[in-house]
C-alpha positions in Angstrom: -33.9 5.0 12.1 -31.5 2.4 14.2 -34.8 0.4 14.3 -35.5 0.3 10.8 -32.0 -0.1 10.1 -31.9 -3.8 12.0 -35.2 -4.5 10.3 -34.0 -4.1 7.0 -30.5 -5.9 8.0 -32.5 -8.5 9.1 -34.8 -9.3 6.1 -32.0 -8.7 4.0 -30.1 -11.4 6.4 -33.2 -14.1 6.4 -33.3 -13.6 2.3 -30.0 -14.4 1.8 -30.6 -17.5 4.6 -33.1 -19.1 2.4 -31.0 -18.3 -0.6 -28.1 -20.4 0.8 -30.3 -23.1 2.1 -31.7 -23.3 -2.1 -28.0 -23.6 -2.8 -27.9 -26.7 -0.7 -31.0 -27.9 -2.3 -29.7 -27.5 -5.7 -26.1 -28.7 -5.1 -27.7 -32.2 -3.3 -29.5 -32.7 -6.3 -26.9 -32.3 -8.5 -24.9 -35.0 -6.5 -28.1 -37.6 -6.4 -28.0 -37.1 -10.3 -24.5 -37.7 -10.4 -24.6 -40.7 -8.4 -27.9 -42.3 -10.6 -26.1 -41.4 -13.9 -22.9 -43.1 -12.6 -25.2 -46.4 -11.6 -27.5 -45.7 -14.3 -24.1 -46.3 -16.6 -22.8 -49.2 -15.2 -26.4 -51.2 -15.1 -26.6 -50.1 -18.8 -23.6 -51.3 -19.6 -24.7 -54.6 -18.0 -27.6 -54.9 -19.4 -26.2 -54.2 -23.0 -23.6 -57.0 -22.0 -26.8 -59.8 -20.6 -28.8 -59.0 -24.0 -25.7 -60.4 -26.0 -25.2 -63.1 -23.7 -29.1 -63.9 -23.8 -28.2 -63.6 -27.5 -25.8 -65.8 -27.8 -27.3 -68.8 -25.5 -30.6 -68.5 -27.1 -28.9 -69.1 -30.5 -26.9 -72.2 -29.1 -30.1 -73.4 -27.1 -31.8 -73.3 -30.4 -28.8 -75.6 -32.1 -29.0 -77.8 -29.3 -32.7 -78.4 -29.7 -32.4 -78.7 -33.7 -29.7 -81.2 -32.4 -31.3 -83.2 -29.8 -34.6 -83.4 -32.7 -31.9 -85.0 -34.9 -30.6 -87.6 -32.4 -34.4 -88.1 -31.4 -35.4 -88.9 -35.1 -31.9 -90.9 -36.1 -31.2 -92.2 -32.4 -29.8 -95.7 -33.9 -27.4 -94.2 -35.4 -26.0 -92.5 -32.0 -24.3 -93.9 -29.2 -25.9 -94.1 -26.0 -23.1 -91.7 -24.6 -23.9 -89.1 -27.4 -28.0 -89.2 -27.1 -27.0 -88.3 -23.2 -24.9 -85.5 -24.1 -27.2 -84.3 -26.4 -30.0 -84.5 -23.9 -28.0 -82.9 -21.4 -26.7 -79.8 -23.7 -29.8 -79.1 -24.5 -31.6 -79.2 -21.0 -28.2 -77.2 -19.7 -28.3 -74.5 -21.8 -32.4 -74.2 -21.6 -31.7 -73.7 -18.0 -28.8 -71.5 -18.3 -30.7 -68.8 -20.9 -33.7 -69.5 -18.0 -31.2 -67.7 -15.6 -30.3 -64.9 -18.1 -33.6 -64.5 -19.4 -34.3 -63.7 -15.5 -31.5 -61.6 -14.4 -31.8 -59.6 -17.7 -35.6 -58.7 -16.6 -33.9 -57.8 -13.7 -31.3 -55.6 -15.1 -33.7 -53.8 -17.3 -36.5 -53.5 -14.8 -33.4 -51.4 -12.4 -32.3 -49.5 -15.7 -36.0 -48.2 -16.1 -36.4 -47.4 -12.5 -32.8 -45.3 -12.8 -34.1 -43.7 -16.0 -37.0 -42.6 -14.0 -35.4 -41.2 -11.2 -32.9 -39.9 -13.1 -35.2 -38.0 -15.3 -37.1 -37.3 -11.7 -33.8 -35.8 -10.1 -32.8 -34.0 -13.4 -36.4 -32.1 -13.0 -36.2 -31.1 -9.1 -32.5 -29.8 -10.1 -34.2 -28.1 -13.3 -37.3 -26.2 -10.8 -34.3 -25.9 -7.8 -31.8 -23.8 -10.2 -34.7 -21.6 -11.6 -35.7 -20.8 -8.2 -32.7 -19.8 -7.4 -32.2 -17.7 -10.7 -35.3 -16.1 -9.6 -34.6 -15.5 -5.9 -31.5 -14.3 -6.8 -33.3 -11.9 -9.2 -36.0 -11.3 -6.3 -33.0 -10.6 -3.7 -30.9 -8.3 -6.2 -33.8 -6.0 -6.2 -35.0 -6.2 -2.9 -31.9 -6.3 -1.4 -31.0 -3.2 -3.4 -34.0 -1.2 -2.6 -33.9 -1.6 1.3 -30.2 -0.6 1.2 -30.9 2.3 -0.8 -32.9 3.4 1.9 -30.8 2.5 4.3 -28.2 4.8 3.1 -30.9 7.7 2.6 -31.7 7.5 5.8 -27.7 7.2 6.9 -27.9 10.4 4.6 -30.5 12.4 6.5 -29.0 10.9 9.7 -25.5 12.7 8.4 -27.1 15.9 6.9 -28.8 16.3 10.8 -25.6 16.1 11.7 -24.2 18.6 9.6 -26.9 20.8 9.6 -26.1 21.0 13.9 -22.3 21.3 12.9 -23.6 24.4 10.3 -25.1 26.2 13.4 -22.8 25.5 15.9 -20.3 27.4 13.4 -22.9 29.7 12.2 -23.0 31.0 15.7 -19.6 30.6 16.7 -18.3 32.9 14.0 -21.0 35.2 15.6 -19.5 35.1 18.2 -16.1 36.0 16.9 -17.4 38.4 14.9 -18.9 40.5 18.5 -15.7 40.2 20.2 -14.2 41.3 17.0 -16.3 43.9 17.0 -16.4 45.0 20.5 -12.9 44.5 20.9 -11.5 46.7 17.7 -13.6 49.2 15.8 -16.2 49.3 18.9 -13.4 50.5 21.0 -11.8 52.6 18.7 -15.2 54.5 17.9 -15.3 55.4 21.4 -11.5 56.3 21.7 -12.6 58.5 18.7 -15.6 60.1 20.5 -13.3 60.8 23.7 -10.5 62.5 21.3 -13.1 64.6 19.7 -14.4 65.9 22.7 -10.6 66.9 23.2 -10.1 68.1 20.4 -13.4 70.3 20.6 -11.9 71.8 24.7 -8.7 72.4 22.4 -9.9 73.8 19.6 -9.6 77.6 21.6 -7.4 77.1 24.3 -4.5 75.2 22.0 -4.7 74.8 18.5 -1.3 73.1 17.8 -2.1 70.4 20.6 -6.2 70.2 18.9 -4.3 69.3 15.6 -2.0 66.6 16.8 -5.4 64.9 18.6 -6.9 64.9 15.6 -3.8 63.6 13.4 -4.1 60.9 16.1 -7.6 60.0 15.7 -7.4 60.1 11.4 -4.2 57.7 12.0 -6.8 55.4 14.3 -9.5 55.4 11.6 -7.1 54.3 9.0 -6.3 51.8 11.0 -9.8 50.7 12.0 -10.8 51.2 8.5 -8.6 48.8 7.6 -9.2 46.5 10.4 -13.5 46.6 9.1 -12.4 45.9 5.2 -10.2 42.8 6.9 -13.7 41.5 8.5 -15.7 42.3 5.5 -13.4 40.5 3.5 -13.5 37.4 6.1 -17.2 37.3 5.9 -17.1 37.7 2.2 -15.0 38.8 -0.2 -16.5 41.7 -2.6 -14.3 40.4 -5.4 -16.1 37.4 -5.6 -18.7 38.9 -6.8 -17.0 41.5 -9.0 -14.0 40.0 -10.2 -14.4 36.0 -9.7 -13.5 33.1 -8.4 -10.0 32.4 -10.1 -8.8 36.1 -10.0 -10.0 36.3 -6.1 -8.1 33.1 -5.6 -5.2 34.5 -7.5 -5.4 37.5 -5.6 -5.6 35.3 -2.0 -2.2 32.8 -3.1 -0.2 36.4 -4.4 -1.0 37.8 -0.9 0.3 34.8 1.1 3.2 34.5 -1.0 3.9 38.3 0.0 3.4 37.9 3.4 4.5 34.9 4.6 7.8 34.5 1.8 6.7 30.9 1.3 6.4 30.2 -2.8 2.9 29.9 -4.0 1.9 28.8 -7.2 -1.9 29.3 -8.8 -2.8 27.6 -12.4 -6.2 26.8 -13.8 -7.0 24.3 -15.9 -10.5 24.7 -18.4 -12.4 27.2 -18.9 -13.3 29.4 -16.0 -17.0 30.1 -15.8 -19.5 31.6 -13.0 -20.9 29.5 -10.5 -23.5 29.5 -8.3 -22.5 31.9 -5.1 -22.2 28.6 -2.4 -19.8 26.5 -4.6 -17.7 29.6 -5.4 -17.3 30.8 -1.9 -16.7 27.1 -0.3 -14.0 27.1 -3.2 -12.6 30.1 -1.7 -13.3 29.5 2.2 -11.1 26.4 1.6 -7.9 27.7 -0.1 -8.0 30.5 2.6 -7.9 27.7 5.5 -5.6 25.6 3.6 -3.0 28.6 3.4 -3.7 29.2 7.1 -2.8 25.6 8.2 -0.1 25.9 5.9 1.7 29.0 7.6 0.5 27.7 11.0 1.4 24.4 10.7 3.0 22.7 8.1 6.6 24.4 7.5 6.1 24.1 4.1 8.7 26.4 1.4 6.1 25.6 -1.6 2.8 25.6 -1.9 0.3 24.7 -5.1 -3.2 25.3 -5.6 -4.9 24.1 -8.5 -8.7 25.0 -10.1 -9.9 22.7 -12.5 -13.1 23.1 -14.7 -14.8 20.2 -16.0 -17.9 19.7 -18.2 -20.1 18.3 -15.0 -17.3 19.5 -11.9 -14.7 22.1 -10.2 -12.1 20.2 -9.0 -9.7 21.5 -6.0 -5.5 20.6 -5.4 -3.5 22.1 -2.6 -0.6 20.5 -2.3 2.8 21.7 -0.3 6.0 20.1 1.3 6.1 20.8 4.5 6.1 18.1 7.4 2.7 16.1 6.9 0.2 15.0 10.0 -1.3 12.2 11.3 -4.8 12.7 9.6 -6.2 10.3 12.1 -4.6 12.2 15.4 -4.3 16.0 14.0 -6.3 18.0 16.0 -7.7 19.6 13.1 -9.9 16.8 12.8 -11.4 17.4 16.2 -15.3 17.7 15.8 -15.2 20.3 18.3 -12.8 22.5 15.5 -14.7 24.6 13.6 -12.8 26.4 11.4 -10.4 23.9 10.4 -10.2 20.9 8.3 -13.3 19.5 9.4 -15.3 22.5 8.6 -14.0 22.2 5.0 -15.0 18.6 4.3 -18.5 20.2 5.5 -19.0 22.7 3.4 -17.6 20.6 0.6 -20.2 17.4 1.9 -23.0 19.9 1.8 -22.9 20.6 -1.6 -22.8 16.8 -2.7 -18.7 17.0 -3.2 -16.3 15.0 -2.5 -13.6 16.2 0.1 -9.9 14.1 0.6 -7.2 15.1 2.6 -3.9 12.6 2.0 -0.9 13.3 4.6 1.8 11.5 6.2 4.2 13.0 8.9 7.2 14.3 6.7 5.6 13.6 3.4 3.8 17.2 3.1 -0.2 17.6 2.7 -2.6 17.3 -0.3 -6.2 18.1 -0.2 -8.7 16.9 -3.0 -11.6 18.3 -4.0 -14.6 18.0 -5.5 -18.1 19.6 -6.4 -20.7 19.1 -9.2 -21.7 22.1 -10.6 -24.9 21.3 -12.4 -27.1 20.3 -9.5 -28.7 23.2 -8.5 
């Protein structure tokens, strides 16, 4: 995946190269037609200004011709000084539209060569900008499509991930679950099994001391009975699937307001309805850490939890005022944790949600969550 991943960087990367080298393309040829239509305008401008001049002389070379045809028919009734003059006007101004007649051909002849290349440049810009309009097009898609599947496979890179963080717990709570086991109603089964084989040596030789042994043991199976309906609950409450969601969770804040003497507030917003088992159960698994953390941790006097029901979402608030963390130092957030904030933005991640935890160090705690409800 890393290797694909570069691959696609790197096309992505060489695409975007050759877009930018178009750009330069495309802004060079807008400055080269600039710089023709700015010289383009000033040789028009002269060349306009020639024509009138050409204008103009031919006009006086043709009165000084009708003139000097005058002199030439009537020359006795000139002066020598004004046949000269006449003669000289006529041949000075021949010469000078000569000149003009010249540099106007050359005026023209650079206008039409700038018309050309200007008309030239103007279609290599034209070409230049629809390539780019069409690369950009070309490198929208493309660039699109190979990131998409770069984040899919970011996305089965991070699901691996979870799904080895979903075992790990899986068989860590196990784990607690046999020393749970061993530890309590294993050992009080065989405390039981001992008093009963007391109570059964008793039974003729002392009767009052028999009944006291087995006042003992029913006070041990309350006790263990009580202690097996606290790890049933743990693995899953019953009322979950009896009751609810929002009366288990009601049930759960009530509890730990009892218990602990910290205020606990529970509101719903929408209207409740049945979900599928996996959303309603990470619902629950979360407000059950988040009021752990909160009587370990956080000091807190009030605490709010929130259920909102949306048209395409349940969303999640717990919110309390106690002393805040550090979300980037808390050890809660150590991916060797399990069972603590970490596990919840799994199980929330898993489902497609949306899991945010916002805390500052004396600014109290409040978790965000979210989960779509109609993908499954």
């Amino acid at each position: 995946m890393e290797k694909l991943t570069k691959i696609i960087n790197r096309t992505i990367k060489a695409i975007e190269n050759s877009q930018n080298q178009i750009f330069d393309i495309v802004e060079e040829s807008r400055k080269q037609c600039k710089v023709i239509e700015q010289e383009l305008g000033e040789i028009q401008a002269k060349t306009i200004e020639i024509i009138k001049l050409v204008e103009e002389l031919e006009k006086m070379e043709r009165d000084s011709r009708y003139r000097l045809m005058v002199v030439n028919k009537s020359f006795k009734n000139y002066s020598e000084n004004e046949i000269k003059e006449a003669y000289e006007k006529a041949k000075e101004l021949q010469l000078q539209l000569l000149l003009k007649k010249n540099e106007e051909q050359i005026f023209i002849k650079r206008r039409n060569e700038l018309e050309s290349r200007l008309k030239i440049a103007k279609e290599t810009l034209k070409k230049a900008e629809k390539l780019v309009s069409q690369i950009g097009v070309v490198l929208g898609y493309l660039s699109g499509d190979l990131q998409d599947v770069n984040v899919k496979l970011e996305d089965i890179k991070e699901k691996q991930y979870l799904g080895i963080k979903v075992i790990k717990a899986q068989e860590e709570e196990r784990y607690r679950l046999t020393r749970e086991i061993h530890d309590g109603p294993a050992q009080v089964l065989a405390n039981v099994i001992l008093k009963s084989e007391l109570c059964e040596k008793l039974i003729d030789i002392d009767k009052e001391k028999a009944k006291q042994e087995l006042n003992i043991i029913k006070d041990t199976m309350r006790s263990s009975l009580k202690d097996v309906r606290k790890m049933i609950y743990d693995l899953r409450p019953m009322s979950l699937d009896d009751l609810g969601l929002v009366p288990t969770v009601e049930q759960l804040v009530d509890k730990f307001s009892k218990d602990t003497g910290i205020f606990a507030e529970f509101k719903i917003f929408g209207i409740a309805e049945k979900l599928i088992p996996a959303i309603e159960l990470t619902i629950f698994r979360i407000v059950q850490e988040a009021l752990t953390n909160v009587m370990k941790h956080s000091r807190a006097t009030i605490v709010s939890v929130k259920i909102e029901y949306l048209k395409k979402s349940i969303k999640l608030f717990i919110s309390d005022n106690g002393i805040g963390f550090d979300t980037k130092l808390n050890k809660m957030f150590n991916e060797n944790n399990g069972y603590g904030l970490l596990s919840m933005q799994e199980r929330v991640e898993l489902l497609n949600g949306k899991f945010e935890i916002i805390s500052k160090p004396k600014e109290g705690t409040r978790i965000q969550v979210s989960i779509p409800i109609n993908q499954f």
